[in-house]
Phi, psi and omega in degrees: 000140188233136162222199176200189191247119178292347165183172164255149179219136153226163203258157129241200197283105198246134188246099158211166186299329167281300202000144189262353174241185191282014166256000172063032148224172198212119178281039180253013162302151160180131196261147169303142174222139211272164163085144178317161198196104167290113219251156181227177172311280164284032179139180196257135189262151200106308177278124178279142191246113188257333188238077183293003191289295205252357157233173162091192182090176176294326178246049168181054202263347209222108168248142175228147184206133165283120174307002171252345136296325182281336181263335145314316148302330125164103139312330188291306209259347189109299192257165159287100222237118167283143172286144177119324205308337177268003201088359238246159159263336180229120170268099167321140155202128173093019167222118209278088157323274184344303196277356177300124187262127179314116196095339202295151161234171239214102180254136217177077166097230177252041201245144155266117197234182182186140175271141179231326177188186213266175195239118176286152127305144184237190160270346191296328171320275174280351148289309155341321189237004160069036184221125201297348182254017189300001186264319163342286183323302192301286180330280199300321188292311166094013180235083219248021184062176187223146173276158143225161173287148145256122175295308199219153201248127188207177148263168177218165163193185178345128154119311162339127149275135171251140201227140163300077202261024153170151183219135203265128191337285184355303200070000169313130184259192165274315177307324190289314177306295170309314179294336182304281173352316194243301207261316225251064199291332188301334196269003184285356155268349183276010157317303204300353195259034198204092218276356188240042163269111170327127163326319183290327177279337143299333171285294166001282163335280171334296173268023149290303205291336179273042209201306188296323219256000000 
């Protein structure tokens, strides 16, 4: 499967009262931008990271979010969402995030990418876009972008194919994981069968079902 990237985005610094840390900023405005983007191990260069307990790092190094979900939002909401509008660094088009299998990688410019799991919604979230019922909103629709590893560190920019080169037997998704996570908990064994879902969320994963038993 092949698709491509409809933009590149990065943040810079936003000073507000939802901000999610305790300095009240936040990267998650984050704008198209012209030109190569170096995707790095721990992150996208250029882009500011305001809450690192919960962005950034080796398994999430990467926001993806599909501009056909982003045009599904809105319709939902009324107005118009610019890429980026989701935080996401890279806005996809043709390629079925949601529907993403946990590990598949992802070759994009000189970049290697690899899935690792669903983008949770916050308030920061929904201060950003001022609409209050937005984590709610969110939860339920089930389409929550995919975080990635970078394997191998390149640039990418606008325009990239983006192509799938392995996908892992298993078929565990991105969709599935949220929802197990959020909506769905009868579908949290099948998670253990997905060797590259960040240690913390497997373990998570663990001590629900031992809590169920």
């Amino acid at each position: 499967m092949t698709g491509r990237l409809a933009s590149v985005n990065l943040g810079g610094v936003t000073e507000a009262e939802w901000a999610g840390d305790a300095s009240g900023r936040s990267g998650i405005d984050k704008r198209p931008v012209e030109g190569p983007v170096l995707l790095g191990v721990d992150g996208v260069a250029g882009d500011f990271i305001g809450e690192r307990a919960h962005h950034g790092g080796p398994d999430q190094a990467v926001y993806a979010y599909a501009e056909e979900d982003a045009a599904w939002w809105s319709a939902e909401i009324g107005r118009s969402i610019r890429p980026g509008g989701f935080g996401e660094n890279l806005t996809t088009y043709a390629v079925d995030v949601t529907d993403a299998v946990i590990g598949e990688r992802w070759a994009v410019g000189s970049a290697l990418l690899q899935v690792t799991k669903p983008r949770t919604p916050c308030t920061t979230f929904a201060g950003f876009w001022g609409v209050p019922d937005l984590i709610k909103r969110f939860t339920v629709r089930a389409t929550p972008g995919a975080y990635l590893r970078v394997l191998h560190e390149g640039e990418v920019g606008a325009g990239d194919p983006v192509e799938v080169v392995d996908r892992p037997a298993h078929g565990v998704t991105i969709g599935e994981v949220f929802r197990a996570m959020s909506l769905e908990p009868e579908l949290l064994p099948r998670l253990l069968d997905a060797p590259d879902l960040p240690e913390q969320i497997q373990e998570k994963v663990r001590r629900r079902l031992a809590g169920r038993s």
